[in-house]
Backbone as a ProteinNet text record, in pm:
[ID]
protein_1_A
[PRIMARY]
XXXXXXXXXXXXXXXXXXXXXXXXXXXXXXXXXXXXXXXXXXXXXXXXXXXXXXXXXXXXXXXXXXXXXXXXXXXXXXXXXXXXXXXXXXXXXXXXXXXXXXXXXXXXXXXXXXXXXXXXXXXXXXXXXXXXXXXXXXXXXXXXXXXXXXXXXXXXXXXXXXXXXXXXXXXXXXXXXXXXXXXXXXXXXXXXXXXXXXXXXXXXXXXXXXXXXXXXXXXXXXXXXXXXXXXXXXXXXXXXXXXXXXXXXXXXXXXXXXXXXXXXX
[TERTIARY]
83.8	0	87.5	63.9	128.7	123.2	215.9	254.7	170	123.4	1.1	45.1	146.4	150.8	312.6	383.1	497.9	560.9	700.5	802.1	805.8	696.8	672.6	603.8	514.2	456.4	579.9	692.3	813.7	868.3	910.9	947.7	870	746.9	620.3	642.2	690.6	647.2	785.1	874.4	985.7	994.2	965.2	1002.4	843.1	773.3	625.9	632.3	749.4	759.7	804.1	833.1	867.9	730	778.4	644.2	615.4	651	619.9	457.9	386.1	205.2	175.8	50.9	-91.8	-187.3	-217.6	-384.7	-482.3	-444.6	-508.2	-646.9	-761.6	-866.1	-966.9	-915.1	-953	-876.7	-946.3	-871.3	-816.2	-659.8	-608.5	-479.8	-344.5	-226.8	-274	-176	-231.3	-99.9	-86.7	50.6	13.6	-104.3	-148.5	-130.3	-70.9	-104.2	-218	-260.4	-390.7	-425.1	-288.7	-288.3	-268.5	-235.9	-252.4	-423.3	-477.7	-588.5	-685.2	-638.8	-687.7	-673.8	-524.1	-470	-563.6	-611.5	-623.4	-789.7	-806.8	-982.9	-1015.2	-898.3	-918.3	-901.7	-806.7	-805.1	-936.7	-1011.9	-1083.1	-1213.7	-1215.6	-1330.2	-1328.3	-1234.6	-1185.3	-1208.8	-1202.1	-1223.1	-1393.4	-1432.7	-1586.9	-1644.5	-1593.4	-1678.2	-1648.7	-1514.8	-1457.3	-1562.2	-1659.2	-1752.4	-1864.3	-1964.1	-2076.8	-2158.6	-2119.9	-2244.6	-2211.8	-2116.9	-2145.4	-2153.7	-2111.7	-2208.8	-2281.7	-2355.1	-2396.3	-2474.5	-2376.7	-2384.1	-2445.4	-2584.7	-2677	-2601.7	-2592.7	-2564.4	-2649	-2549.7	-2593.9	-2676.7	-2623.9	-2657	-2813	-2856.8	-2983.4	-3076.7	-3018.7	-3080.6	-3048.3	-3057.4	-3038.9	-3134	-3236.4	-3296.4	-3305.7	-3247.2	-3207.6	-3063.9	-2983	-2850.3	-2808.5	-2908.4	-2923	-2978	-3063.7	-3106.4	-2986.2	-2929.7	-2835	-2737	-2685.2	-2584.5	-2595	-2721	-2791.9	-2791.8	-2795.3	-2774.6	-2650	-2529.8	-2381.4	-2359.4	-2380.6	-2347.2	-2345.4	-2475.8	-2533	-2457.5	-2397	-2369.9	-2197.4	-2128.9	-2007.4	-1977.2	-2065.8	-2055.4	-2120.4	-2138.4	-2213.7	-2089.7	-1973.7	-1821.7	-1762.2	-1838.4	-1776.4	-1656.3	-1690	-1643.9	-1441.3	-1361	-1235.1	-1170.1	-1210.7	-1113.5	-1201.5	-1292.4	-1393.5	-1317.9	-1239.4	-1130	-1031	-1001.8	-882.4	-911.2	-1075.4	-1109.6	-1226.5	-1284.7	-1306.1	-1473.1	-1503.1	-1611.9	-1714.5	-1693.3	-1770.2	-1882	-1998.5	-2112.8	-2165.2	-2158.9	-2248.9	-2351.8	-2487.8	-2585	-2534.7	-2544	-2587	-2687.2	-2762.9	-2873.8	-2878.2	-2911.6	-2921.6	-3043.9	-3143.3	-3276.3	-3207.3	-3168.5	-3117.5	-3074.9	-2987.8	-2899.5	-2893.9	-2907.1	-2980.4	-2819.1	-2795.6	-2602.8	-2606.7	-2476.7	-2384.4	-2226.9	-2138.9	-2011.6	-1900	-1828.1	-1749.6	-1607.6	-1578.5	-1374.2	-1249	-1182.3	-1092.9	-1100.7	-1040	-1032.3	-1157.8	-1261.4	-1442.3	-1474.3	-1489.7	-1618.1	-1680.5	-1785.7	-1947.3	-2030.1	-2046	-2177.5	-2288.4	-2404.8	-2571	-2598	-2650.9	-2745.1	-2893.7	-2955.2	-3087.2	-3150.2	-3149.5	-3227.3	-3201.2	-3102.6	-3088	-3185.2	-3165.9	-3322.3	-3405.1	-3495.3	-3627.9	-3648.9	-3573.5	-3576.9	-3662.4	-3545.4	-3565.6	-3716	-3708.4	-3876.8	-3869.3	-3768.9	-3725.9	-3590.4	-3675.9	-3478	-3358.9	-3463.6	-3305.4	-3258.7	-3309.3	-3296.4	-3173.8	-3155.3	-3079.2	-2943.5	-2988.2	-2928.3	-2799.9	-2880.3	-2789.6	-2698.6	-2745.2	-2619.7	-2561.2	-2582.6	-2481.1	-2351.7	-2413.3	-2343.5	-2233.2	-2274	-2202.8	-2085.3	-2128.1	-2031	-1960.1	-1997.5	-1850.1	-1769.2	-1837.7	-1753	-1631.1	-1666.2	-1557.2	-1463.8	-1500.9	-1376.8	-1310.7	-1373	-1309.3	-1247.5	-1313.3	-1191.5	-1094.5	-1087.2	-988.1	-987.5	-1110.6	-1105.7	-1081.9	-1103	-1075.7	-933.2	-833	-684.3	-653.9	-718.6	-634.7	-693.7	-799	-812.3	-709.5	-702.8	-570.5	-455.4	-402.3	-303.8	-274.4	-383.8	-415.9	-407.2	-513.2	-488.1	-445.6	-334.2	-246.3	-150.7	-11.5	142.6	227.2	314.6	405.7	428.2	449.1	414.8	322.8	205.5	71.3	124.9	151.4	121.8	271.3	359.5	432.9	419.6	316	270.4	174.4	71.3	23.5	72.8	258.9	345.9	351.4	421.9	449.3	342.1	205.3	121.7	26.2	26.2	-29.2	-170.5	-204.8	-365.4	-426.2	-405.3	-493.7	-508.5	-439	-445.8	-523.1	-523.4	-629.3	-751.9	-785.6	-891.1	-949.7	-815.1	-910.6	-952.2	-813.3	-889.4	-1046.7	-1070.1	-1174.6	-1323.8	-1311.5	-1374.4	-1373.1	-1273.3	-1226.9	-1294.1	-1295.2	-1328.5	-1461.9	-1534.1	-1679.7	-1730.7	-1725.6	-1759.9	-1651.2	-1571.5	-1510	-1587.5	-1572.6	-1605	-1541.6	-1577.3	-1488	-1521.8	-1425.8	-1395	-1556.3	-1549.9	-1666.9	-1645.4	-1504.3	-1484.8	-1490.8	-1484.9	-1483.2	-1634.6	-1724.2	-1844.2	-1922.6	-1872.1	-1917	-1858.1	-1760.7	-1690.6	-1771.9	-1818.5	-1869.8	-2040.4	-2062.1	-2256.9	-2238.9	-2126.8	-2105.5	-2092.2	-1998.5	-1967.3	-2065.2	-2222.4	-2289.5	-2395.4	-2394	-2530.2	-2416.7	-2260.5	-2186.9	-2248.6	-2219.8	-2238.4	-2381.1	-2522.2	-2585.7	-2678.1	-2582.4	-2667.2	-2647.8	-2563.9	-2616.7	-2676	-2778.9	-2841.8	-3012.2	-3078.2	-3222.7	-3282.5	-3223	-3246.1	-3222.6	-3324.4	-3291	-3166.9	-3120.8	-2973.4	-2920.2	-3005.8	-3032.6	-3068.6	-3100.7	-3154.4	-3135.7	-2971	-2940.2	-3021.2	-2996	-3052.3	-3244.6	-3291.1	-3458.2	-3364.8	-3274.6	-3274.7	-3246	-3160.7	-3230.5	-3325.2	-3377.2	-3535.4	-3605.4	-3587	-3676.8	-3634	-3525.5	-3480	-3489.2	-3531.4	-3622.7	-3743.7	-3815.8	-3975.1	-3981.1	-3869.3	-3933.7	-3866.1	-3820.6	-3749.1	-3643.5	-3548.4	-3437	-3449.7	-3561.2	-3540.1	-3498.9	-3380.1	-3356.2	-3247.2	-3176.2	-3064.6	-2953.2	-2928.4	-2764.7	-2657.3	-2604.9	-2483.7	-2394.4	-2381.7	-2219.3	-2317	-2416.7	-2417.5	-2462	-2341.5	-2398.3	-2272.2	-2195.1	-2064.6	-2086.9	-2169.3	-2149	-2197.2	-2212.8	-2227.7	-2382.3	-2505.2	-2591.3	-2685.9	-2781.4	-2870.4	-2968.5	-3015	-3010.9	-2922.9	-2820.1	-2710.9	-2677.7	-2632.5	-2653.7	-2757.7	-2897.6	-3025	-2970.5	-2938.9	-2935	-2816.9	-2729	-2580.6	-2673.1	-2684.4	-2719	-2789.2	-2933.2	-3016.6	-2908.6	-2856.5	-2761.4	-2635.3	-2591.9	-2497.7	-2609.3	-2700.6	-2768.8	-2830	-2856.7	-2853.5	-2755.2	-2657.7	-2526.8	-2506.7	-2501.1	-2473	-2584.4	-2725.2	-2827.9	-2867.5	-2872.9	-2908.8	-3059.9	-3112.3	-3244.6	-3319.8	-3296.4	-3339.1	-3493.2	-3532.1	-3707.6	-3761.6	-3645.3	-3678.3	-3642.7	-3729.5	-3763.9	-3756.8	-3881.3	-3889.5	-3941.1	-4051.5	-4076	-4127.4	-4229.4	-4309.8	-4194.3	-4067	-4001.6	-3923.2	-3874	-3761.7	-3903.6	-4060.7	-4089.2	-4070.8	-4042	-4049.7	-3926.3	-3828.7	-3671.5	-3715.8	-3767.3	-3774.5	-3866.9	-3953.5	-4023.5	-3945	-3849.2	-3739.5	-3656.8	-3637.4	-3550.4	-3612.9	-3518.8	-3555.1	-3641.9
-119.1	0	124.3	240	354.5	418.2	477.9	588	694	694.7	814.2	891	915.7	1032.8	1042.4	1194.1	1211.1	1266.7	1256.7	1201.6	1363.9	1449.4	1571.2	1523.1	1401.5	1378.3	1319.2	1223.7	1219	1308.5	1436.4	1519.5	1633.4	1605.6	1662.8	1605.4	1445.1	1339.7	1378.1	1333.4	1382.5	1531.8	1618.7	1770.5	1788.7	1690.7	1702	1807.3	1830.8	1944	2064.5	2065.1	2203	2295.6	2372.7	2437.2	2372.4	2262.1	2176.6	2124.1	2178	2170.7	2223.4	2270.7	2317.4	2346.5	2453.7	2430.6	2564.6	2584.1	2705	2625.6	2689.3	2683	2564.8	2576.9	2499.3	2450.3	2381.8	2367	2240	2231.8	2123.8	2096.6	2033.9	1992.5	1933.7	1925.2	1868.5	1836.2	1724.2	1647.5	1651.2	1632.7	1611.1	1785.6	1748.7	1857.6	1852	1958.2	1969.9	1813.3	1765.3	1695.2	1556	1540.3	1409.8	1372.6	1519.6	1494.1	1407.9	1496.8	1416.4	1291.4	1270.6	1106.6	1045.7	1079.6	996.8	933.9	1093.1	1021.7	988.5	999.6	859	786.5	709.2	608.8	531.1	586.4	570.2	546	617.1	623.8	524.9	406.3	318.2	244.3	208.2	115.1	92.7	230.2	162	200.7	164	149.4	-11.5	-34.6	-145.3	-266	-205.2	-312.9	-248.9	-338.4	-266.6	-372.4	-461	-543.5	-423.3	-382.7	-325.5	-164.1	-108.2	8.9	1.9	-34.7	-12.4	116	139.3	282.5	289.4	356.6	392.7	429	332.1	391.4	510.9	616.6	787.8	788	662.1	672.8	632.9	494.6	449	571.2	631.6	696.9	844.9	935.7	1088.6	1151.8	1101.7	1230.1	1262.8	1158	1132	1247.6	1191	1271.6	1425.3	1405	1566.2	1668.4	1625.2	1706.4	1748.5	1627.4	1640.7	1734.3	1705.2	1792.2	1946.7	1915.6	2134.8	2161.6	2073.5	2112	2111.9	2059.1	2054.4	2192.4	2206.6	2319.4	2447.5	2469.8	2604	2633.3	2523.8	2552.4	2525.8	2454.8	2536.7	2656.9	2727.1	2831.6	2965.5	2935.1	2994.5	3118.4	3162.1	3159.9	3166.6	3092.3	3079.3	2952.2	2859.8	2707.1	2771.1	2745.2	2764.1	2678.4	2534.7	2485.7	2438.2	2468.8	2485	2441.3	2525.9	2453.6	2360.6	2343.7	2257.8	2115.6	2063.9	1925.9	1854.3	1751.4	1707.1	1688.5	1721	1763.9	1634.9	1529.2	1435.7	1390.9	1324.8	1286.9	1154.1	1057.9	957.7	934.2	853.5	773.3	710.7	669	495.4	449.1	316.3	288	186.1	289.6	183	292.3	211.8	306.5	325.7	206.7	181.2	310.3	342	446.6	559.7	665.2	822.8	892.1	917.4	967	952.3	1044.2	1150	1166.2	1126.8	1193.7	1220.2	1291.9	1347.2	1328.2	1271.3	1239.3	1356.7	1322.3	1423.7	1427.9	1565	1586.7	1584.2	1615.8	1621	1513.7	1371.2	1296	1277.2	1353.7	1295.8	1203.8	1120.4	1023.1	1053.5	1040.7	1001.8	919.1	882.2	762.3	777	685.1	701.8	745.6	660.4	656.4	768	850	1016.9	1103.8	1037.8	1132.9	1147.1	992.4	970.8	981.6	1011.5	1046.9	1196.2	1262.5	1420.9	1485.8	1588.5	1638.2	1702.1	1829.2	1941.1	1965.8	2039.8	2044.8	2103.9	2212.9	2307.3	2186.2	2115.5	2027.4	1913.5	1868.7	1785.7	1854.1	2026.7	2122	2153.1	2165.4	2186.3	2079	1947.5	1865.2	1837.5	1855.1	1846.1	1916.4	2082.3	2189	2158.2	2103	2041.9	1924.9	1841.5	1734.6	1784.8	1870.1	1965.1	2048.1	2124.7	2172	2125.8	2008.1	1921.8	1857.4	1847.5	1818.2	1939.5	2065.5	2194.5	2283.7	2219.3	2229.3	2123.8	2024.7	1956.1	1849.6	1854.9	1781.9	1638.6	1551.5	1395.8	1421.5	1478.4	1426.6	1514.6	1657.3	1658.7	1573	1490.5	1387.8	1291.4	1230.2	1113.2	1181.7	1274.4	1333.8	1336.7	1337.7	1340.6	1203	1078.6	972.2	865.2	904.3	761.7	830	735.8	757.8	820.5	777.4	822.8	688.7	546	442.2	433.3	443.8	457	517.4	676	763.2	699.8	637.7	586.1	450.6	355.7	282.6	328.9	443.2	503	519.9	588.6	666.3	522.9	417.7	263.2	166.3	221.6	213.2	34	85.1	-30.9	-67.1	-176.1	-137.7	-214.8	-261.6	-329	-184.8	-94.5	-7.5	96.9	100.9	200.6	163.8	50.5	-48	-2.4	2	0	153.6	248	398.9	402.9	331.2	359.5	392.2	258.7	246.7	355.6	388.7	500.3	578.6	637.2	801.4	825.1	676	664.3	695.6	605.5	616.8	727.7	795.9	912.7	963.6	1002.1	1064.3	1173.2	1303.4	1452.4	1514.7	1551.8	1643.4	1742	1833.4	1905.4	1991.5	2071.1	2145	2171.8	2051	2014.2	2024.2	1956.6	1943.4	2091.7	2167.3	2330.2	2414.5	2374.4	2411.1	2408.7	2261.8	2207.5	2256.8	2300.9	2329.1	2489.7	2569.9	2731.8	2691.8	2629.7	2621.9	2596	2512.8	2500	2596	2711.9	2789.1	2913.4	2896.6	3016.3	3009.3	2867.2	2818.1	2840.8	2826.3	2875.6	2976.9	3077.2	3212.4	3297.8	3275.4	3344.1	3291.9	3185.6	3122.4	3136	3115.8	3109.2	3030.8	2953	2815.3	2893.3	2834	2879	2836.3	2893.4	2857.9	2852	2758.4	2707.4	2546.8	2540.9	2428.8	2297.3	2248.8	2186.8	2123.9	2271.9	2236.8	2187	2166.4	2110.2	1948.3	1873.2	1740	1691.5	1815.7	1739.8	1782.5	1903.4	1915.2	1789.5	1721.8	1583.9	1466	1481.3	1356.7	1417.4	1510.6	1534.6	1554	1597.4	1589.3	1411.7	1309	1191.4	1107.8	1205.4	1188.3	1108.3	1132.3	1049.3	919	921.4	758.7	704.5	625.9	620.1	670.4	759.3	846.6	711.7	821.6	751	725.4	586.8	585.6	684.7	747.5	832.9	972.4	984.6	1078.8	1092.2	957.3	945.6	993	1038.4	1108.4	1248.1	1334.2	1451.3	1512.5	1645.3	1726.4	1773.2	1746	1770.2	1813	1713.7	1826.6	1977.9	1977.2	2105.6	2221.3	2172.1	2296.2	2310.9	2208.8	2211	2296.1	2292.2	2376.8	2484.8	2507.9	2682.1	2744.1	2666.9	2732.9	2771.4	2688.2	2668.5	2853.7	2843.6	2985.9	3086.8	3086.4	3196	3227.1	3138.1	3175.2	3228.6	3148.8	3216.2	3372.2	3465.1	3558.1	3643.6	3560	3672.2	3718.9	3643.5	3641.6	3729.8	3721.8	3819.5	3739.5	3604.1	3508.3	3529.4	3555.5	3595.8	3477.8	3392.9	3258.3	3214.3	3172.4	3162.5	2988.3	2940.5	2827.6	2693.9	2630.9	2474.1	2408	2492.4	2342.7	2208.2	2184.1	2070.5	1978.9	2068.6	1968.7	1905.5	1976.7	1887.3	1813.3	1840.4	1714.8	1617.9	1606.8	1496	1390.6	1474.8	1409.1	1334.3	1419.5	1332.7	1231.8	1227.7	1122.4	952.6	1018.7	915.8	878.5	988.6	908.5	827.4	788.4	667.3	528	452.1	332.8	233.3
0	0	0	-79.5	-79.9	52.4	79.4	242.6	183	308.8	259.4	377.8	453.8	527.5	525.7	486.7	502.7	578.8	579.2	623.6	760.3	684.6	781	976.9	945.8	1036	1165	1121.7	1210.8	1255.9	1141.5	1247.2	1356.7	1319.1	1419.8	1544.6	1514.2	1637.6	1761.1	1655	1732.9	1783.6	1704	1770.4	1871.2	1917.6	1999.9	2070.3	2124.8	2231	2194.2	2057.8	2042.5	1961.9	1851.2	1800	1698.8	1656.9	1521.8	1582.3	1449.4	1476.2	1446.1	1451.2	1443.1	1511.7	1563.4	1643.1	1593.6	1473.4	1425.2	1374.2	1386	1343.6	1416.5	1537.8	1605.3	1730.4	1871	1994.3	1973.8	2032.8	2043.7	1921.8	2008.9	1867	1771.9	1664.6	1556.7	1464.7	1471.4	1392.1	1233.2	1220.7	1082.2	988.1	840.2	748.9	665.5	584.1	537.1	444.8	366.6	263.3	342.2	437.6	517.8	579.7	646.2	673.6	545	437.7	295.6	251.3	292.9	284.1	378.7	469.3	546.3	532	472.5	439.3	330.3	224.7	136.5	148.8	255.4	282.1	354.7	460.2	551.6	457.5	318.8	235	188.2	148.6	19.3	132.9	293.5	307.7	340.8	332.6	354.3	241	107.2	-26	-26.2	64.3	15.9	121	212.4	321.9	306.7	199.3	147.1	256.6	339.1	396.4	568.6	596.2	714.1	697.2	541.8	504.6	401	347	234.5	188.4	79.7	72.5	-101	-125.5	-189	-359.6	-446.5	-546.1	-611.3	-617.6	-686.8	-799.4	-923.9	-1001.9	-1034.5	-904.6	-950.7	-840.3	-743.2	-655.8	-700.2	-801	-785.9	-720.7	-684	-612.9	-465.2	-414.2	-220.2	-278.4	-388.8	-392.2	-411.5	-537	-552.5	-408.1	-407.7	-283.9	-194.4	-118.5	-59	-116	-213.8	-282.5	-272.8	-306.4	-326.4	-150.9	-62.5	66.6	74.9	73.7	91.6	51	-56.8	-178.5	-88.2	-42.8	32.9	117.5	182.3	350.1	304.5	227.1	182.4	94.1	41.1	-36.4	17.3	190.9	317.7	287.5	220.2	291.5	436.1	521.8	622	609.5	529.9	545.3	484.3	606.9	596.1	489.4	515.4	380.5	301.3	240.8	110.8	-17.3	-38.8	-141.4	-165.3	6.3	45.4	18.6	79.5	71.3	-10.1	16.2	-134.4	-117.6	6.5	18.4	-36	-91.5	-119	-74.1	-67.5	11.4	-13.2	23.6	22.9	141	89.6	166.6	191.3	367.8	403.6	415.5	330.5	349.8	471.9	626.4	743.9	838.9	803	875.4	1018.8	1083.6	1215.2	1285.8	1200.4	1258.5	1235.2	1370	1329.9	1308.4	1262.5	1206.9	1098.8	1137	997.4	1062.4	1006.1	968.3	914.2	928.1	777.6	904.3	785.2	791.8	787.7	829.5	756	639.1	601.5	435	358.5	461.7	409.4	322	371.5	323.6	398	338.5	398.5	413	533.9	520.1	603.3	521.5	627	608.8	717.8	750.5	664.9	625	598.8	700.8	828.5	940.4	1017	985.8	1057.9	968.3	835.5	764.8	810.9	815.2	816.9	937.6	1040	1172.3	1177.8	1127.4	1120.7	1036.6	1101.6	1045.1	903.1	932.1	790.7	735	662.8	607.7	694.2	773.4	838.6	896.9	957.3	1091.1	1041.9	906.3	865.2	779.1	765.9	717.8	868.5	989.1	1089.1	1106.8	1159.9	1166.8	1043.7	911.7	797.8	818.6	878.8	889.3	1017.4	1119.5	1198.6	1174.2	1107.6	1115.2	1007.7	917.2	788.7	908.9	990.3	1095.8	1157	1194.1	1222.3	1151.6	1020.4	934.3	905.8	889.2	866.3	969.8	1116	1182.3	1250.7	1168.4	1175.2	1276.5	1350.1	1471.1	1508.1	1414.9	1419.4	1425.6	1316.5	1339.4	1475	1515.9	1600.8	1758.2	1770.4	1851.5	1868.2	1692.5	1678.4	1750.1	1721.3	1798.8	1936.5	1983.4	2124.8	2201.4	2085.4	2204.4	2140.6	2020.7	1994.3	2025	2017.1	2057.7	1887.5	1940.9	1837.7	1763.4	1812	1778.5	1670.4	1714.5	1621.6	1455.1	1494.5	1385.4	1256.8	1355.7	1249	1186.9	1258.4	1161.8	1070.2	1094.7	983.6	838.7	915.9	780	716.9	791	718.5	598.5	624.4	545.1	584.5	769.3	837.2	781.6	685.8	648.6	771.4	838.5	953.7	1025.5	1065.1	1154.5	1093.9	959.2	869.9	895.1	888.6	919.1	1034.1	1132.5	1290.9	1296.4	1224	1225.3	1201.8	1076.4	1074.2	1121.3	1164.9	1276.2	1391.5	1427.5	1565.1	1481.4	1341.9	1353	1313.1	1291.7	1281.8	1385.2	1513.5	1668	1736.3	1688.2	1749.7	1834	2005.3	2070.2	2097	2012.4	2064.5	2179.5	2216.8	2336.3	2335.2	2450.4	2492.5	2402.7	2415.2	2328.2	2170.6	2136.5	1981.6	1962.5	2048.3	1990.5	2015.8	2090.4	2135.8	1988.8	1931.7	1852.6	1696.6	1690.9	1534.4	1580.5	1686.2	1671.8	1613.2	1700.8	1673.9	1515.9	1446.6	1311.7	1249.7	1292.4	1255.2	1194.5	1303.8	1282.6	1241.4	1186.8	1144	1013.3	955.6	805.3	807.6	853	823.5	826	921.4	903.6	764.4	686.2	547.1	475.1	489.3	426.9	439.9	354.4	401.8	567.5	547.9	675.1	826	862.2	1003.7	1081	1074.1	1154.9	1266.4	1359.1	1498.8	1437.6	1339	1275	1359.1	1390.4	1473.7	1616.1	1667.6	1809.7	1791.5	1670.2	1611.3	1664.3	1683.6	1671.3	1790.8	1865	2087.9	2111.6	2049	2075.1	2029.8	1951.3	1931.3	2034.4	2047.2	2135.6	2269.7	2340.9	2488.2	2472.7	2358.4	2361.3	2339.4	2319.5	2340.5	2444.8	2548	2676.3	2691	2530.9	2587.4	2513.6	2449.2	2410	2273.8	2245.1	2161.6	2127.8	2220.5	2214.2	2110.9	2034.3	1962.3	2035.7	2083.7	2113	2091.4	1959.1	1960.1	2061.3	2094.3	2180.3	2314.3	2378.5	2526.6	2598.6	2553.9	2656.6	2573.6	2529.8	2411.4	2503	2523.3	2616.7	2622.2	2780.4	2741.7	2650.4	2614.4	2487.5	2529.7	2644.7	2669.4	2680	2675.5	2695.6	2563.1	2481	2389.4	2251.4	2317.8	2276.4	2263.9	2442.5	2435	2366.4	2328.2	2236.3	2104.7	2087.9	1912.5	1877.4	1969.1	1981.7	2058.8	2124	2193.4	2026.7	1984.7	1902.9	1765.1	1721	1626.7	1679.8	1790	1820.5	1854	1919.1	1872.4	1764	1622.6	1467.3	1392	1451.3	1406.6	1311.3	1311.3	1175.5	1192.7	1057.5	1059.1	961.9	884.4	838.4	886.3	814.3	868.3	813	667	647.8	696.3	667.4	684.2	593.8	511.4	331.4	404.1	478.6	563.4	440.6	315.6	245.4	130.7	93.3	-5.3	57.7	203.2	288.2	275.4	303.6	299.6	170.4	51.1	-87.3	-63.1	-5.4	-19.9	51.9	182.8	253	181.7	163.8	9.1	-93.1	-120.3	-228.6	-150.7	-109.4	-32.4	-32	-40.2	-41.4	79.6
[MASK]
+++++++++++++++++++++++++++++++++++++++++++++++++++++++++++++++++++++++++++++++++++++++++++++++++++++++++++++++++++++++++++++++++++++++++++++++++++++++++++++++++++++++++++++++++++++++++++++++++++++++++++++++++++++++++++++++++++++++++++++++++++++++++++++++++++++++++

């Protein structure tokens, strides 16, 4: 397998203590460069095109209208110009077809996945518009590698450089179920309602999806969000930061998210 991370990331590892890094555009070190974060989520992408029985992921071509939609939503909320590396990453999107599971998330180097079952969960568009806007947040600010940074060794990141595919493998996995810091996730909701206050959409949109999961008291909560930082506190960021910003957004689009939702399989 080709080395997909260079020979820059050793001397990051080794100089750990000096100023070799990153923590711009976000909290926390960061060993990784822009073009590794990229390496890394092509790699992470190829292996789950490469396990269609534990993702199976919606061919575009027999499905355009679950895609398109999506797309014209991606589109909006990177061309918001808030989104920092807009140009840098590859911004890609696929479906997973798994009703099961109410999630979404994006890799380093921006690939995107949803769940079906985070759709058909959700009521409107802002509402699937906010956590889109969220989990791009987090690839745009960088937050999965600078986690890896945080809780593998130096060990780790150089079997990465060596081109360990078992350990790509297990990444994967890690940055699916990634649990970020308080900060990270305080970080990707603000990024959320940044990206969509120049937009039509109400841009609190987000905080519409713990409002559903406490009007049904909790039940059902997603695993990846049982260490994430209350959903009421949570609520009140989302509306406190969309009023700092003066985001004035009024849409939903409730009756065509139901068409998307009918377009699905």
């Amino acid at each position: 397998m080709r080395k997909v991370f260079s020979i820059s990331v050793l001397i990051c590892s080794i100089a750990l203590l000096t100023s070799c890094g990153s923590a711009n555009g976000g909290g926390g070190f960061n060993l990784f460069s822009i073009q590794e974060d990229k390496d890394l989520g092509k790699q992470v992408a190829a292996e789950i095109d490469g396990n269609p029985q534990e993702y199976p992921v919606l061919d575009s071509a027999r499905n355009p209208v679950p895609y398109r939609y999506l797309y014209d939503m991606r589109n909006t909320i990177l061309n918001s110009g808030n989104v920092k590396h807009k140009d840098d990453f590859v911004w890609r999107l696929r479906i997973i077809n798994d009703d099961k599971t109410k999630n979404a998330f994006c890799t380093p180097g921006g690939y995107i996945y949803v769940y079906t079952g985070l759709i058909k969960y959700l009521d409107s568009e802002e509402q699937l518009a906010g956590v889109l806007a969220h989990e791009i947040g987090h690839a745009d600010l960088r937050h999965s590698t600078r986690q890896m940074t945080k809780l593998y060794g130096v060990d780790v990141l150089l079997s990465i450089i060596a081109g360990d595919r078992a350990l790509i493998k297990d990444l994967t996995a890690s940055i699916i179920g990634l649990k970020f810091s308080r900060t990270h996730e305080e970080e990707a909701d603000e990024a959320s309602v940044k990206y969509l206050c120049p937009t039509d959409y109400i841009a609190a949109g987000g905080a519409k999806f713990f409002e559903k999961i406490e009007a049904e008291g909790g039940a059902g909560v997603p695993e990846w969000l049982s260490t994430h930082p209350s959903p009421e506190n949570r609520i009140e960021n989302f509306y406190n930061t969309s009023l700092e910003l003066g985001c004035g957004g009024e849409a939903t689009y409730k009756d065509r998210y139901d068409q998307l939702k009918r377009s699905l399989p």
